[in-house]
C-alpha positions as CSV (number, residue, x, y, z in Angstrom):
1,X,-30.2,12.4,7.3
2,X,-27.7,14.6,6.4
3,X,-25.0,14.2,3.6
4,X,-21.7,13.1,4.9
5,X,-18.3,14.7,3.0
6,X,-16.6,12.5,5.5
7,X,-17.2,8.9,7.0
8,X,-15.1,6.6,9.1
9,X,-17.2,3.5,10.0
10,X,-16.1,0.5,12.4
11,X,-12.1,1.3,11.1
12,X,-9.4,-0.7,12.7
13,X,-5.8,-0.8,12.0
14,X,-3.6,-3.3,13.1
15,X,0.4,-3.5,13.0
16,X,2.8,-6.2,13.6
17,X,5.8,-5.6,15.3
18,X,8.7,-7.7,15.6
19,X,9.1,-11.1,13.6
20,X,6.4,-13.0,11.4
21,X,6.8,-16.2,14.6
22,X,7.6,-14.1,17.7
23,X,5.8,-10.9,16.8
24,X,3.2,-9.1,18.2
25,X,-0.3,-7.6,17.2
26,X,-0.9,-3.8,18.0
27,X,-4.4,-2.4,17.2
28,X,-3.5,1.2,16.5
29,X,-6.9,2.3,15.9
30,X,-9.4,-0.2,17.4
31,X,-13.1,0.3,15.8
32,X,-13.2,3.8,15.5
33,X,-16.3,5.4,14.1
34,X,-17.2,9.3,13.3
35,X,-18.0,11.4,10.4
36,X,-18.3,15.2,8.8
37,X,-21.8,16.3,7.4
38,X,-20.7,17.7,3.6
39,X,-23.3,20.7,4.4
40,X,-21.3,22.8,6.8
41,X,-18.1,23.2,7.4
42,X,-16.5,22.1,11.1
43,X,-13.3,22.0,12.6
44,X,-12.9,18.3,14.2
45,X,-10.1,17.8,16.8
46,X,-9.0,14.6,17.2
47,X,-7.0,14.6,20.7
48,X,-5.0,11.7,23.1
49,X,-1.7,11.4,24.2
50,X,1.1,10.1,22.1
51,X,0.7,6.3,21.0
52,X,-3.4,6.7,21.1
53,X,-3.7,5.9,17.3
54,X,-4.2,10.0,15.6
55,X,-1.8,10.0,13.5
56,X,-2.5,6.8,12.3
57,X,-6.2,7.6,11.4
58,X,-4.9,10.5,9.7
59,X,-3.1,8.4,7.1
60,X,-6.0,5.8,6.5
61,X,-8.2,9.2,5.6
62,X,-4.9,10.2,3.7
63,X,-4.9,7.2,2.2
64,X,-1.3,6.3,3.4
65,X,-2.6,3.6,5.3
66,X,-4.8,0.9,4.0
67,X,-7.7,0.5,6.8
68,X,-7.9,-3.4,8.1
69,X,-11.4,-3.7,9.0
70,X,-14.3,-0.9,8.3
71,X,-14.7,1.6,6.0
72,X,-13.8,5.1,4.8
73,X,-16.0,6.8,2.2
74,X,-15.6,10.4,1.0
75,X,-18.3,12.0,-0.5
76,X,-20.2,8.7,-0.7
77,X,-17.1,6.6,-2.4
78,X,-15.8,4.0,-1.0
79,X,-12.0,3.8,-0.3
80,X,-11.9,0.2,-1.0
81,X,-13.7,0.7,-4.7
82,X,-11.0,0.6,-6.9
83,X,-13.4,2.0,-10.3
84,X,-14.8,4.8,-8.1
85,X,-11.7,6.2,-7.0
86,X,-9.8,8.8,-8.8
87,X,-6.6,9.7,-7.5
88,X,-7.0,13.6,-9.2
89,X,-10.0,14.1,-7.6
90,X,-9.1,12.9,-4.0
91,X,-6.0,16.0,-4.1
92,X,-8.3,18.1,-4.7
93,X,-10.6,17.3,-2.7
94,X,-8.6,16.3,0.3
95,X,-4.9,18.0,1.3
96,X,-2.9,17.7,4.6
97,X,-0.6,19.7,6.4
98,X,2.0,18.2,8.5
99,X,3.7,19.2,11.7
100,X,7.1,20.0,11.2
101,X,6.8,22.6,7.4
102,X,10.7,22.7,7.3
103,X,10.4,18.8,6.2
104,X,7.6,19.6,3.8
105,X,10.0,21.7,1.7
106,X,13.4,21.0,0.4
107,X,16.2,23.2,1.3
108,X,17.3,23.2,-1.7
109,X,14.2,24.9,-3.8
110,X,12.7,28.0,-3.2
111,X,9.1,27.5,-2.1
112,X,6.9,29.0,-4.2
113,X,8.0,26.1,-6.6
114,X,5.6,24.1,-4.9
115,X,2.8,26.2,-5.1
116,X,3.4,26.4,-8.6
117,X,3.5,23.3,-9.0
118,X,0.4,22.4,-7.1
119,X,-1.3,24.5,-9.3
120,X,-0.5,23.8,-12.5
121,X,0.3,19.9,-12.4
122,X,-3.5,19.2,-10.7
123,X,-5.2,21.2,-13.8
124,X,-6.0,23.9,-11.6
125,X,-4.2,26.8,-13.6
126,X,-4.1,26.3,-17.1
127,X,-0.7,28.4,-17.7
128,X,1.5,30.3,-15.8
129,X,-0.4,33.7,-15.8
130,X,-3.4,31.8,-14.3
131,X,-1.4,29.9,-11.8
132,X,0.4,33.1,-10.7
133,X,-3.1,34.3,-9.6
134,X,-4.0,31.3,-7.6
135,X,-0.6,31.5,-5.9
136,X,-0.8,34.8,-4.9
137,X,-4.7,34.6,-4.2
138,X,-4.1,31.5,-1.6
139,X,-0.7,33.5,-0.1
140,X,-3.1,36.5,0.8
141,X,-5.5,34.2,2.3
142,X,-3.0,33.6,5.2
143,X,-1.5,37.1,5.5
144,X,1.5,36.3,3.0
145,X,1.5,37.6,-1.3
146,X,3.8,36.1,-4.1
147,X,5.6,39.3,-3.8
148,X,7.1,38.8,-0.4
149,X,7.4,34.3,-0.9
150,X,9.0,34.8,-4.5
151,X,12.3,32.8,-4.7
152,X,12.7,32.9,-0.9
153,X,13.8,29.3,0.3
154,X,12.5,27.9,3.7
155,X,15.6,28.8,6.0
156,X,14.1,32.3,5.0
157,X,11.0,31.8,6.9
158,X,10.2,31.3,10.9
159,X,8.3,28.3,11.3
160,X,5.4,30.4,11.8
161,X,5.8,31.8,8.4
162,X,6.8,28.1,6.5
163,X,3.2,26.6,8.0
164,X,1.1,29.3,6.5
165,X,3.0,28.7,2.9
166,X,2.2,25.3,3.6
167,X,-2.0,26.0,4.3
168,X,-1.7,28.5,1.1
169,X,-0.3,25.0,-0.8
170,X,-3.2,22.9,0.6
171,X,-6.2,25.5,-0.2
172,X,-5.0,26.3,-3.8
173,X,-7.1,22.7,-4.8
174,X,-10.1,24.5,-3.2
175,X,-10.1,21.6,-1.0
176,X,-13.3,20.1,1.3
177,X,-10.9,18.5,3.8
178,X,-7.8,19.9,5.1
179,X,-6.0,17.4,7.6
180,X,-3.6,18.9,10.0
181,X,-1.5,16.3,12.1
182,X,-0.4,18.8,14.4
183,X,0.2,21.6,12.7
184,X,1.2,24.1,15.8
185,X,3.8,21.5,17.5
186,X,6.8,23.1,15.8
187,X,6.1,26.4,16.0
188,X,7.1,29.0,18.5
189,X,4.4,29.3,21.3
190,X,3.7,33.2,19.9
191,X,2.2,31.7,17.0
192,X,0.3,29.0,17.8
193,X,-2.4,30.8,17.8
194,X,-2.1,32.6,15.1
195,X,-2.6,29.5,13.1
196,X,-5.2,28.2,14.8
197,X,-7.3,31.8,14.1
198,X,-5.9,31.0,10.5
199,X,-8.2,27.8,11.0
200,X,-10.9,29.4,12.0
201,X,-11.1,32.4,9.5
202,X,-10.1,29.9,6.4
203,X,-13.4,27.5,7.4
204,X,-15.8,30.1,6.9
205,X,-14.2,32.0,3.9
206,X,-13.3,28.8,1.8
207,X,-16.4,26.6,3.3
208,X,-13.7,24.2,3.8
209,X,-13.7,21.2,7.0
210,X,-10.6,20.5,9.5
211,X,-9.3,17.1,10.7
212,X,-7.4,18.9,13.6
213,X,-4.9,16.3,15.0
214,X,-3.5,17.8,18.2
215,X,-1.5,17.4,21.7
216,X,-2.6,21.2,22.9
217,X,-5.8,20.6,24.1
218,X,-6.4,24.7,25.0
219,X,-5.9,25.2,21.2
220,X,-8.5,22.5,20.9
221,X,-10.5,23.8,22.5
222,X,-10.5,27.3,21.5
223,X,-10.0,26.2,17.7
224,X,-13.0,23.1,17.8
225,X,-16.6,22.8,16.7
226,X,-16.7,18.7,17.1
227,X,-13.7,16.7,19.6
228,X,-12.8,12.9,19.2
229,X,-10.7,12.1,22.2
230,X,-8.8,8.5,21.4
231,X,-7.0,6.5,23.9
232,X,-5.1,3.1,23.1
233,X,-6.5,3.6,19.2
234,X,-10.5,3.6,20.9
235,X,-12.7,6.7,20.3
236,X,-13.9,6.9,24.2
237,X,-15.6,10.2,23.6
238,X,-17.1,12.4,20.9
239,X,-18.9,15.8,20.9
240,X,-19.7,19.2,20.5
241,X,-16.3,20.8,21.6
242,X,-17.4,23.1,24.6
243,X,-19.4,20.4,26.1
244,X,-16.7,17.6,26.3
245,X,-14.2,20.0,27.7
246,X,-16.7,22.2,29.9
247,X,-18.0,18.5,31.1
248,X,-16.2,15.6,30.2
249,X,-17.8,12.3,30.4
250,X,-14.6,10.0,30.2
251,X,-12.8,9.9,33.3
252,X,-9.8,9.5,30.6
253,X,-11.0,12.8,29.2
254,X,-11.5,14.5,32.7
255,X,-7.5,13.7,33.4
256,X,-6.4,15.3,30.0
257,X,-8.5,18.5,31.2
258,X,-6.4,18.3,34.5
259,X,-3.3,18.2,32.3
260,X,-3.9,21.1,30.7
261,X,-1.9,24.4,32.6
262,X,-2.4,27.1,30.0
263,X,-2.5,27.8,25.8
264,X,0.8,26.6,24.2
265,X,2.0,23.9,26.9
266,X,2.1,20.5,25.4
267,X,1.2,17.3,27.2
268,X,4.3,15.2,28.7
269,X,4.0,12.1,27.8
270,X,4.9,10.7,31.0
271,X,2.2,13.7,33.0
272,X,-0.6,11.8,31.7
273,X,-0.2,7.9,31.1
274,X,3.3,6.9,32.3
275,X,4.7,3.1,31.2
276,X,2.6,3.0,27.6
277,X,2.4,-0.8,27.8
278,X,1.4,-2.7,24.8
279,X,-0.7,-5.2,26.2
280,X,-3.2,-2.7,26.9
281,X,-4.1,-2.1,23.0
282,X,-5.3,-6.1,23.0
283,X,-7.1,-5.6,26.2
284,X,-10.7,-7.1,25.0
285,X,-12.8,-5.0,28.0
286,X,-12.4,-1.0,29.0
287,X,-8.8,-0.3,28.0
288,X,-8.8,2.7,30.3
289,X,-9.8,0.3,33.1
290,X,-6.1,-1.1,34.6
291,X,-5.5,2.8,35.7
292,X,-9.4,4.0,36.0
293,X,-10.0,5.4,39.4
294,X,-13.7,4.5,39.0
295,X,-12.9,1.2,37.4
296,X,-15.6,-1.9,38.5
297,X,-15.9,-5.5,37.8
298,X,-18.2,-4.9,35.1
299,X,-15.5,-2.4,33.8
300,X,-13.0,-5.2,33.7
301,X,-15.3,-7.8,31.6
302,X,-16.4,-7.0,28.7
303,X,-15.6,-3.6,26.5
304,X,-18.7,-0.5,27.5
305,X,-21.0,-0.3,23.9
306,X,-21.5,3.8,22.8
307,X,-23.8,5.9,25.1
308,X,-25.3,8.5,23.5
309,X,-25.3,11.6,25.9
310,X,-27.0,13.7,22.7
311,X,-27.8,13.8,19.5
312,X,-24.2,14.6,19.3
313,X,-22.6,13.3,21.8
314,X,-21.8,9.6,22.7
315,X,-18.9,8.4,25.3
316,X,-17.6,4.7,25.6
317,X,-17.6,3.7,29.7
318,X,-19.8,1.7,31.7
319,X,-19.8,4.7,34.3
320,X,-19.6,8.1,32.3
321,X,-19.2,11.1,34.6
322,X,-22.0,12.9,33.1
323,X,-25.3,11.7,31.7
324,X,-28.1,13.0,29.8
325,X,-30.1,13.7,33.5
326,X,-26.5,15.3,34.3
């Protein structure tokens, strides 16, 4: 069995909103399992409409949020072993980038500050000289230099521009994980791509993996090795990228598809799942069921256990649309 960098077992978190008497219970992410071999790089896109529980598991691997149930292990360690963990280690190790990059920098400091200071505070440039090379080194890397960024402050930049400083920040630790909660949303649609390529290219030349948490399934698609598609915090389908999206098992999956006009457009919220209810996270059988045009009575019971569909490929319903005799 292959190594895993990345392993997210059973995990379930659970919120309470409203009042300690009268509030309610909201599983955000509801025993989601999947994990990244630590032999070969992948870009993973984790996918669903807004309210389905990505950005959520983004901060338990982030380490933002404190997982309820389950268990998160990075290279072997436990999350929840307090004498294994080293908070150094993880930064390097693990960096995110976040959607909007104007709110990643402050107006008020020009950012190459914070590449500086990503460098040298973490150890990874032992003086300035040093650190100007590693700057400079990860600014090339996404088709910027120190030359053009130096003093410049982030009304200076298009948002394009701002999210590739922000992916030169994240790979000067050399990283093994970068975690994008989407990373394209704020950007002008001539971009989007751009950064997604960026994606691509920076796996291979750094040998580094991608948590790719996204709305725009096209760039999913063209950006993905591996999809996790998540609806009311439930991982209902898992795969090799070109597979799920060439042939979705889910019917929840085969509606996103249908969603999906052209590269760039970004899922309304109310095209695909109108009136977001919150019983439906406590629903104990198929969540998808109450708006499932396939639904049955079995469907309506008891929750559908994985079906594996591959060696790599596994989809949560009682009545997938593909099987492994197609």
């Amino acid at each position: 069995m292959a190594e895993k960098l990345l392993e997210v077992k059973n995990v379930s978190k659970i919120f309470r909103i409203g009042g300690m008497l009268r509030g309610k219970k909201l599983v955000a992410v509801d025993d989601v399992t999947l994990s990244i071999d630590a032999d070969k790089p992948v870009i993973l896109s984790v996918v669903g409409e807004s309210g389905c529980g990505k950005s959520t598991l983004c901060k338990m691997i982030l380490r933002l949020h404190t997982a309820d149930m389950g268990t998160i292990t990075l290279n072997g360690k436990d999350f929840a072993d307090k004498k294994s963990y080293d908070p150094l280690q993880f930064k390097l190790d693990v960096q995110p980038i976040f959607q909007n990059p104007y709110e990643s920098f402050s107006a008020r400091k020009a950012v190459d500050t914070y590449l500086f200071n990503t460098a040298l505070r973490l150890g990874i440039a032992k003086n300035k000289d040093e650190a100007n090379k590693l700057v400079d080194d990860a600014l090339k890397s996404v088709g910027m230099s120190l030359a053009v960024v130096k003093g410049k402050y982030p009304t200076q930049f298009s948002g394009g521009e701002l999210q590739r400083v922000s992916i030169a920040r994240a790979l000067i630790t050399r990283p093994k994980l970068i975690i994008a909660d989407e990373p394209v949303a704020a950007i002008d649609a001539s971009m989007k791509m751009n950064i997604v390529n960026l994606f691509k290219d920076l796996k291979d030349k750094y040998k580094v993996s991608f948590i790719y948490i996204t709305h725009d399934l096209s760039t999913a698609y063209y950006v993905s090795d591996y999809i996790a598609t998540l609806y009311r915090g439930c991982l209902i389908e898992y795969g090799p990228a070109k597979e799920i999206m060439d042939n979705p098992a889910h019917p929840y999956t085969e509606l996103l598809m249908n969603a999906v006009p052209r590269v760039g457009d970004k899922w309304k919220e109310d095209l695909v799942m109108p009136e977001m209810e919150d019983k439906e996270y406590s629903i104990s059988y198929c969540k998808f069921a109450p708006r499932c045009p396939y639904a049955t009575d079995e469907c309506r019971k008891e929750r559908p256990k994985e079906t594996f569909l591959g060696p790599e490929r596994k989809v949560l319903c009682y009545h997938p649309l593909y099987t492994k005799e197609g």
